[in-house]
N, C-alpha and C positions, 0 to 999 in steps of 0.2 A: 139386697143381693148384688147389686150393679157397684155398690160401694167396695162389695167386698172382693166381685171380679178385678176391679180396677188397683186392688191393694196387691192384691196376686202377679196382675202384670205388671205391677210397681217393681215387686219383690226378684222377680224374672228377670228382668231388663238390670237391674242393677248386681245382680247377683252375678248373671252371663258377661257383662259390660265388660270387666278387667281383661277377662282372658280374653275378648275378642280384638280389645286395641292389645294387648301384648302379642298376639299372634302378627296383626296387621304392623304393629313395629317394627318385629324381627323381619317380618316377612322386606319394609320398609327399606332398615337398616341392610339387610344382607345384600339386597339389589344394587344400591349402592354404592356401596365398598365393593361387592364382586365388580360391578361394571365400570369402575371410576379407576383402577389401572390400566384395561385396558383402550380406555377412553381417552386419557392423558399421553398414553404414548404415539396414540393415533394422530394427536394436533403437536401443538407445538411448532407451529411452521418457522416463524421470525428464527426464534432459536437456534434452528436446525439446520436456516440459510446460512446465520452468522458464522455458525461454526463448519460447515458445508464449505466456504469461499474461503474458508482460512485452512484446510486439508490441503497437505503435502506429500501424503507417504500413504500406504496400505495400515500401518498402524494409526494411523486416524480414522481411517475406514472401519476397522475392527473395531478400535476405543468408540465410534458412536454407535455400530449395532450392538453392543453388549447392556442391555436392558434400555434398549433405544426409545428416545423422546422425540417425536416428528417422524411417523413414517411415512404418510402418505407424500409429507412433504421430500422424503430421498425418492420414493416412488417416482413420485411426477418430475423433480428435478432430473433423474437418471433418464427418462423418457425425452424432457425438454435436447435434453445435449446431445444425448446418445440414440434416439432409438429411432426407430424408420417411422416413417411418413404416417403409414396407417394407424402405427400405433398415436402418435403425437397428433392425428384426427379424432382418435378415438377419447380423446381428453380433452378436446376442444382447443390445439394449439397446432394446428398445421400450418398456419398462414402467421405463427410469431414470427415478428425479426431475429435474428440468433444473437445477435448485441441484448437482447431483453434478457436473456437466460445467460448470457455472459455475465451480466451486471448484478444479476442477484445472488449467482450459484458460484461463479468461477475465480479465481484470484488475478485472472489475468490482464494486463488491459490492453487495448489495439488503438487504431483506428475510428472506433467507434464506440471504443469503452475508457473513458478516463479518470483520475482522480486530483480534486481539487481541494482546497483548504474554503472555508465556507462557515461564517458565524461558529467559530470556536471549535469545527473538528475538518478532518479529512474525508471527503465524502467522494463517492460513488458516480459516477453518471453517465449519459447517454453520450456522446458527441468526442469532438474532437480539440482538447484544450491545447492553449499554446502556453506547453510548460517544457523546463528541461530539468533535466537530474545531472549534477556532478559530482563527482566523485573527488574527496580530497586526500591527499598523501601528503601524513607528516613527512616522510624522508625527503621529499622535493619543498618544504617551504621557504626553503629558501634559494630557489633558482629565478632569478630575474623575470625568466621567459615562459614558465609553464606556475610558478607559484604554488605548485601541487594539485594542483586544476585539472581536470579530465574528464570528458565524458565518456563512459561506457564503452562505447567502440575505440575510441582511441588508447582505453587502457588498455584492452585485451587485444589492439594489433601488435602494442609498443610489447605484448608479454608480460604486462603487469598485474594480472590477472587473467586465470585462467579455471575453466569450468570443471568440476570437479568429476564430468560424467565426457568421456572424450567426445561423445557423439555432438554435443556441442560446445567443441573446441572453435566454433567458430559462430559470432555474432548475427555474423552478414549472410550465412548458410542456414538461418533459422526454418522451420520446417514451413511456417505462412508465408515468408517470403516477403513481409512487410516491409515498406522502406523505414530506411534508416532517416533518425537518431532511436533507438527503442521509445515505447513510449513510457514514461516515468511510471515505477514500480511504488508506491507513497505507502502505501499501509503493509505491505508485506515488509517493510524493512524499518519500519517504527520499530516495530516487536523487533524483540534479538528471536533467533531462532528457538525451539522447542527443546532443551537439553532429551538425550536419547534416554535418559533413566528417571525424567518423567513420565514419557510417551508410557515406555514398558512400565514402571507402576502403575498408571491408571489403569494400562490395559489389565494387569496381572489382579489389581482391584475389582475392574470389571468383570472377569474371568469367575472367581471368587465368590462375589456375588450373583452371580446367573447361576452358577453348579451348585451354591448355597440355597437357592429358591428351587430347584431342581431335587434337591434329596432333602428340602423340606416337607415338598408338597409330597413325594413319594415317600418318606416318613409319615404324612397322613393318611395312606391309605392301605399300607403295606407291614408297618407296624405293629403289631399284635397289641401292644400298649397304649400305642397313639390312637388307634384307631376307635377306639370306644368313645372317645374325647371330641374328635372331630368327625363329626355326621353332618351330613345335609340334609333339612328340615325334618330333623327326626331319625333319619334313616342313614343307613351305611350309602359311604361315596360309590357311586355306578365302578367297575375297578375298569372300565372302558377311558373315564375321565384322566385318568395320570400317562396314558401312552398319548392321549391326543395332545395333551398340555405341553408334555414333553418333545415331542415331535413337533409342534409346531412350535414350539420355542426355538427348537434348534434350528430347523427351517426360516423363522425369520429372522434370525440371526444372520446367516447364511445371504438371505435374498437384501436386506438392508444390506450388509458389507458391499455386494456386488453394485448395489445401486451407487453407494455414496463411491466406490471406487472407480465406478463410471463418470463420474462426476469430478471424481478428480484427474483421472486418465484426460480429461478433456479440454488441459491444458498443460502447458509443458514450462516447469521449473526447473530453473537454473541457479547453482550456490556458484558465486564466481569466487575462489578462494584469491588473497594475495598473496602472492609467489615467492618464496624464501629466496631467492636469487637476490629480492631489494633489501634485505638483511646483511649485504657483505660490508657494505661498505660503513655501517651505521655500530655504534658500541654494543646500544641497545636491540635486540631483536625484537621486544615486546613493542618496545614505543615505534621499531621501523615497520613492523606490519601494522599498526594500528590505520582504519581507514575510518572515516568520516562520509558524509553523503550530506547533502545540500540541494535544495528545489528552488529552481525559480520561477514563481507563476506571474504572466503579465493578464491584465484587466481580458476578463472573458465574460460573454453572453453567451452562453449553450442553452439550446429551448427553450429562450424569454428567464434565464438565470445569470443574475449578475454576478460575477467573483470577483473580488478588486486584488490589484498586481500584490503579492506579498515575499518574500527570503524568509524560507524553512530550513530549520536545520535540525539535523535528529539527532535527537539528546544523547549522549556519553550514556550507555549502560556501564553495571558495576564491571564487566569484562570488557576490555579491548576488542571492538569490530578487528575479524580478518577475514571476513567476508562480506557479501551484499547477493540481492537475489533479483533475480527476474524471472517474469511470468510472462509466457505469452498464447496465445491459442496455438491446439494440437493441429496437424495438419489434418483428423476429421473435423474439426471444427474451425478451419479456416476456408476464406472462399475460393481457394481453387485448390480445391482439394486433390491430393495426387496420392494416398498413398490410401488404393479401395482394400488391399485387404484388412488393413488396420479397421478401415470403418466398418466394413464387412464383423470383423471378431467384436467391435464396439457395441453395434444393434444386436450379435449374440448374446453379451455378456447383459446389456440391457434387457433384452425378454427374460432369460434366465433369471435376473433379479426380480425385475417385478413380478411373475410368476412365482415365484418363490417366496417375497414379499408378504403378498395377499393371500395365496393359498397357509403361508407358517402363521398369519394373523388372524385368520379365521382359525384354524385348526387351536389356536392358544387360548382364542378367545372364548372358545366353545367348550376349552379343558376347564380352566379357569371357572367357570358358571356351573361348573358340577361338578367342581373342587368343593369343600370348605371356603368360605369367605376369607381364612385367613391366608390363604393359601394369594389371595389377590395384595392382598395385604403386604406378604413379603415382595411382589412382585414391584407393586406398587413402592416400597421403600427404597428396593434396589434402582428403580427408576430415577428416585432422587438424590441417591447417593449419586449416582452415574453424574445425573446430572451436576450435582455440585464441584466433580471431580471433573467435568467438562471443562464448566467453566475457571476454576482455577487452570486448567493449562491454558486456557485460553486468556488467563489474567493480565498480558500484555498487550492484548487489542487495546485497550484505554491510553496507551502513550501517547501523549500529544509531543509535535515538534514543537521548537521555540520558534517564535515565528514575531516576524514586524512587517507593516504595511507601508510600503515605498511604491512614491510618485510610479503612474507605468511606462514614465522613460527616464526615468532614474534609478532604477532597481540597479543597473549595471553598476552606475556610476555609486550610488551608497557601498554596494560590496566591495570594490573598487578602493575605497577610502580608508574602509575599516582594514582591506588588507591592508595597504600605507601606511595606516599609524602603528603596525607592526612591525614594521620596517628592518624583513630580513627574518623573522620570527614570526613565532605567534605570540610571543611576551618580548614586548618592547623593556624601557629602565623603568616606565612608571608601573608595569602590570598589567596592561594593557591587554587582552587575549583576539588576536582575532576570532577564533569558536567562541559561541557563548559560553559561560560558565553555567550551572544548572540554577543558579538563585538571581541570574542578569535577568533582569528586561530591559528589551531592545528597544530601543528609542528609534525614530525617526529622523532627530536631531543627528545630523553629518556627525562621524567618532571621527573626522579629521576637519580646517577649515580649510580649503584648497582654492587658489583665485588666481590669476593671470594678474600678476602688476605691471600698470600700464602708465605709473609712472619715468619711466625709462625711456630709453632707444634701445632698440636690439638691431644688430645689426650680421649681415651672413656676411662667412670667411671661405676662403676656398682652402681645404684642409683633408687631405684623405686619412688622414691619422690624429688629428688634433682630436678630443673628445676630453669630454668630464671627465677627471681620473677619479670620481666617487661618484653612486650610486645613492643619490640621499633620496629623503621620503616623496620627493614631488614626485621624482621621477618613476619613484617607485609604483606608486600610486597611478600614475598616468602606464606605465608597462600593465599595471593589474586590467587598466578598465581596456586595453587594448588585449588584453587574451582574453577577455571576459565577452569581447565582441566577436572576437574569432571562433570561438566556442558555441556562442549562442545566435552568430548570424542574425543577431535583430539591430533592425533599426532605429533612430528617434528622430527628431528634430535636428541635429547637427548630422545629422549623415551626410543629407544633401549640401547643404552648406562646405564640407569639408571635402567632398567628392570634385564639387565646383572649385574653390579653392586649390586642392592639389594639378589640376586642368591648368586654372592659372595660370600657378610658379610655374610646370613643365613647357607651356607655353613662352613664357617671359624668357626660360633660360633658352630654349632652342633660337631664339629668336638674339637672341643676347651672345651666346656663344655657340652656334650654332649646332651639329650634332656629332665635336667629335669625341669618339670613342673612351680618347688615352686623357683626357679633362679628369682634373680630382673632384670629387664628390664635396659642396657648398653645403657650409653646416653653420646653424645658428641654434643661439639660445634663446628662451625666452624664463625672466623673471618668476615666478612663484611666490607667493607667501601663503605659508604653511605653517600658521598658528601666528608667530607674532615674528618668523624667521623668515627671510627672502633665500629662495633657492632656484636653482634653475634647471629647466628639462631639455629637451636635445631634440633639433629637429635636424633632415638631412635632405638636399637633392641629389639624386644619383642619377649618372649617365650608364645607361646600361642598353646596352647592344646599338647603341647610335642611338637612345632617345632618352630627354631626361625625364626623370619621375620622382615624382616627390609621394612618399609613402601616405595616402588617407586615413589609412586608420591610424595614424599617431596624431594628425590633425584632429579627425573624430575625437579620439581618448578625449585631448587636453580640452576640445571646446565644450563637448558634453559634461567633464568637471566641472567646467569654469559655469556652466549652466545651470546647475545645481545647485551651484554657490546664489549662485544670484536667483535661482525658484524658492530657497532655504531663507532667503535676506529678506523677502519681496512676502514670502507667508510669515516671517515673523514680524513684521512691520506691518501687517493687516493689509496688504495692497497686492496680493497677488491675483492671479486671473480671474480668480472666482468672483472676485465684486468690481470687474473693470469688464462690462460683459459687451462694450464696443471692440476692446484687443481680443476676448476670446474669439467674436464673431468674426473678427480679420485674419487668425490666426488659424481658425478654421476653414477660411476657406484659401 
């Protein structure tokens, strides 16, 4: 009898078994997939920064609430920049630095937010780098004295560039009030900008897709046909489930926009357009607005982080630059903040989002879970389409400059050179480009050889009109590394030497011909060889207003060259400082 009970609950057990793990499946499966859309759109943070710090416009804002990936992350970001004190406690960041939320969220950089080149990309970071950005003009390459060389403010006093939004038509009237030179713009001006009929496809995609998910799920419930087909666990969908889905759909849609638009409101872009005025004189108009951009970063430690000095240059997209852009903090997010109602509408438009936010994520979340699963399903697709459509507009983050790493008191002098061996151009008779070319790697190895020859006498003449009657490559080159100095105010090892020097002659001559007025201006040459050719550059003293002066920085130019030369001779000969560690120690101190 015990045999035959025990056959019976043999028979039970296995009879019942299928349908119980098929229930426990489904039941399994549907949890799953119903909660794995809304799950996915909740994280996503890295993502969501990335693309967050690269917004410029309200249609960016749009294109990422539309079936959005990272929300908590625009939440908490919209909070971090935007939102009052209690709230930004209430997340546990009352006491961040506002450079932390700059750094991750905003495109902008300051004072306290920089970007450096760093083991093969352009990076992010805390502090304050000593880099500069210039701007170059084919129309001016060939001017003696500017080379087509410019930084930022000096383009846009001279009128050669101007902002496309009048309110800042002026550099120096920016709304933080930051000093001047700006601080270098690097990753927002790799990318060419966003054409406008991308932005609007993706958004018009995005659009498409959320109102596609939208009268699917309500084709699930509302369908006389459909509706047989798509039950939840058996039974018809609650018809409560498609007003909540939908309304919190639309709602966080709504509250993300707001968030990530606070987010971009929270720093202030600039398209600085070039100015059709430098088109008169040129045959070409395409080739005379074409602009170029160039970084110079010298040797930085920012927070126990080494960057070593490097020449960036950003690559030729398949269109001609006729513009460049800057970013910098809004005046609510600068530290002396003057304009309270702006901040004031900033922390409205903040609660408004997050409010909106969290209550359309909840309410979607809750539609979704007593939808049909499939209804999660499309939700969950449109998420990845979005996303895919993200990142293809975003497909120009990945640019890298061309980029070579020069001594950090020779940076000047190498760029210096390579103007030179263009001598008058950018394609000298061999080919020569000053810009790289897209398939060039830069070398380190001097693109000119440049040396003082000293076997000679040179000797000074008193001549107020006597001068070289040609402009050959020494000179040209020694003109370059002398605006390259004016531009960047940095120093090296021959400053001082050439400061001292200039003291000197002005010295010798006062003392020599005393201080008068109506004296012609003593002008000498000095030798060059310049590959296998002897050339010569121009030096002058001038009496001006009763005292003579002999100009430093064309001293500086030529002895920093000639320094170069011989760091370049001295590392290729295996004897340079680095294994002569008695001159390092002397040179150091």
């Amino acid at each position: 009898m015990a045999a035959s009970t025990m056959r019976r609950w043999f028979l039970l057990i296995v009879l019942t078994a299928p349908e119980v793990i098929a229930d426990s499946g489904d039941d399994f499966v549907n949890n799953l997939v119903t909660d794995l859309a809304p799950l996915l759109a909740l994280f996503g943070e890295q993502f969501a920064k990335q693309y967050l710090s690269q917004s410029f416009s309200l249609i960016d804002s749009i294109i990422f609430a539309l079936a959005p990936l990272g929300i908590i992350t625009a939440v908490v970001g919209a909070i971090r920049v935007g939102g009052p004190m209690w709230l930004k406690a209430a997340i546990g960041r009352a006491r961040e630095n506002r450079a932390v939320a700059e750094l991750e969220l905003m495109t902008s950089t300051s004072d306290e937010v920089g970007e450096l080149w760093q083991d093969g990309a352009v990076v992010r970071l805390l502090g304050k780098p000593d880099s500069l950005q210039l701007i170059y003009f084919e129309k001016f390459r060939d001017d003696n004295e500017t080379f087509g060389l410019f930084t930022v403010e000096m383009a846009e006093e001279l009128g050669y560039i101007k902002s496309q939004h009048e309110e800042d038509s002026k550099i120096a009237q920016r709304d933080d009030q930051s000093s001047l030179p700006l601080a270098p713009n690097v990753l927002i001006n790799l990318q060419a900008s966003n054409k406008s009929k991308d932005l609007y496809f993706t958004a018009g995609c995005g659009l498409l897709l959320q109102v596609g998910v939208l009268l699917y799920s309500g084709m699930t419930v509302y369908n006389q046909a459909f509706k047989p087909n798509f039950s939840k666990d058996g039974r018809t969908v609650n018809t409560y489930a498609y007003p909540i889905m939908a309304i919190g759909t639309v709602t966080l849609i709504i509250g993300v926009a707001l968030c990530s638009a606070v987010i971009e409101m929270s720093s202030t872009e600039s398209e600085w357009v070039v100015q059709p005025s430098m088109t008169n004189s040129q045959p070409s108009m395409e080739r005379s607005m074409n602009v170029r951009l160039l970084w110079l970063q010298r040797s930085n430690s920012v927070n126990s982080q080494n960057f070593d000095p490097v020449v960036m240059f950003a690559p030729d997209g398949p269109d001609h630059r006729t513009s460049i852009r800057t970013s910098g903090r809004a005046p609510t997010f600068a530290s002396n903040t003057r304009a309270g109602d702006r901040t004031s509408r900033l922390e409205s438009l903040t609660l408004l989002g997050t409010g909106a936010a969290v209550i359309g994520f909840i309410l979607q979340f809750q539609g979704l879970r007593a939808l049909h699963w499939s209804a999660s399903i499309a939700q969950l697709v449109a998420t990845a389409l979005m996303t895919a459509l993200r990142i293809w507009i975003r497909r120009r983050i990945v640019v890298q400059p061309a980029v070579v790493e020069v001594p950090d008191d020779h940076i000047l002098d190498w760029l210096a050179l390579r103007i030179g061996r263009s001598c008058g151009g950018v394609e000298d008779s061999s080919g020569f480009n000053f810009w790289p070319g897209r398939n060039e790697t830069l070398q380190i190895e001097s693109p000119l050889r440049w040396r003082i020859y000293t076997d000679d006498h040179n000797f000074a003449y008193s001549s107020g009109n006597k001068t070289t009657s040609q402009i050959m490559t020494a000179q040209y080159a020694a003109n370059a590394r002398r605006r390259l100095g004016r531009l960047t105010e940095w120093t090296g090892k021959a400053t001082k030497p050439s400061i001292a020097l200039s003291q000197s002659i002005s010295v010798v001559m006062r003392i020599l011909f005393g201080n008068d007025p109506n004296m012609s201006p003593f002008v000498w040459c000095l030798k060059v060889q310049v590959g296998d050719e002897l050339q010569s550059i121009e030096f002058r003293v001038e009496n001006i207003k009763g005292k003579w002066k002999a100009d430093a920085t064309k001293i500086e130019a030529a002895l920093s060259l000639w320094m170069f030369h011989v760091w370049l001779v001295e590392t290729r000969n295996g004897s340079n400082l680095k294994s002569n560690w008695v001159r390092k120690r002397t040179d150091a101190d």
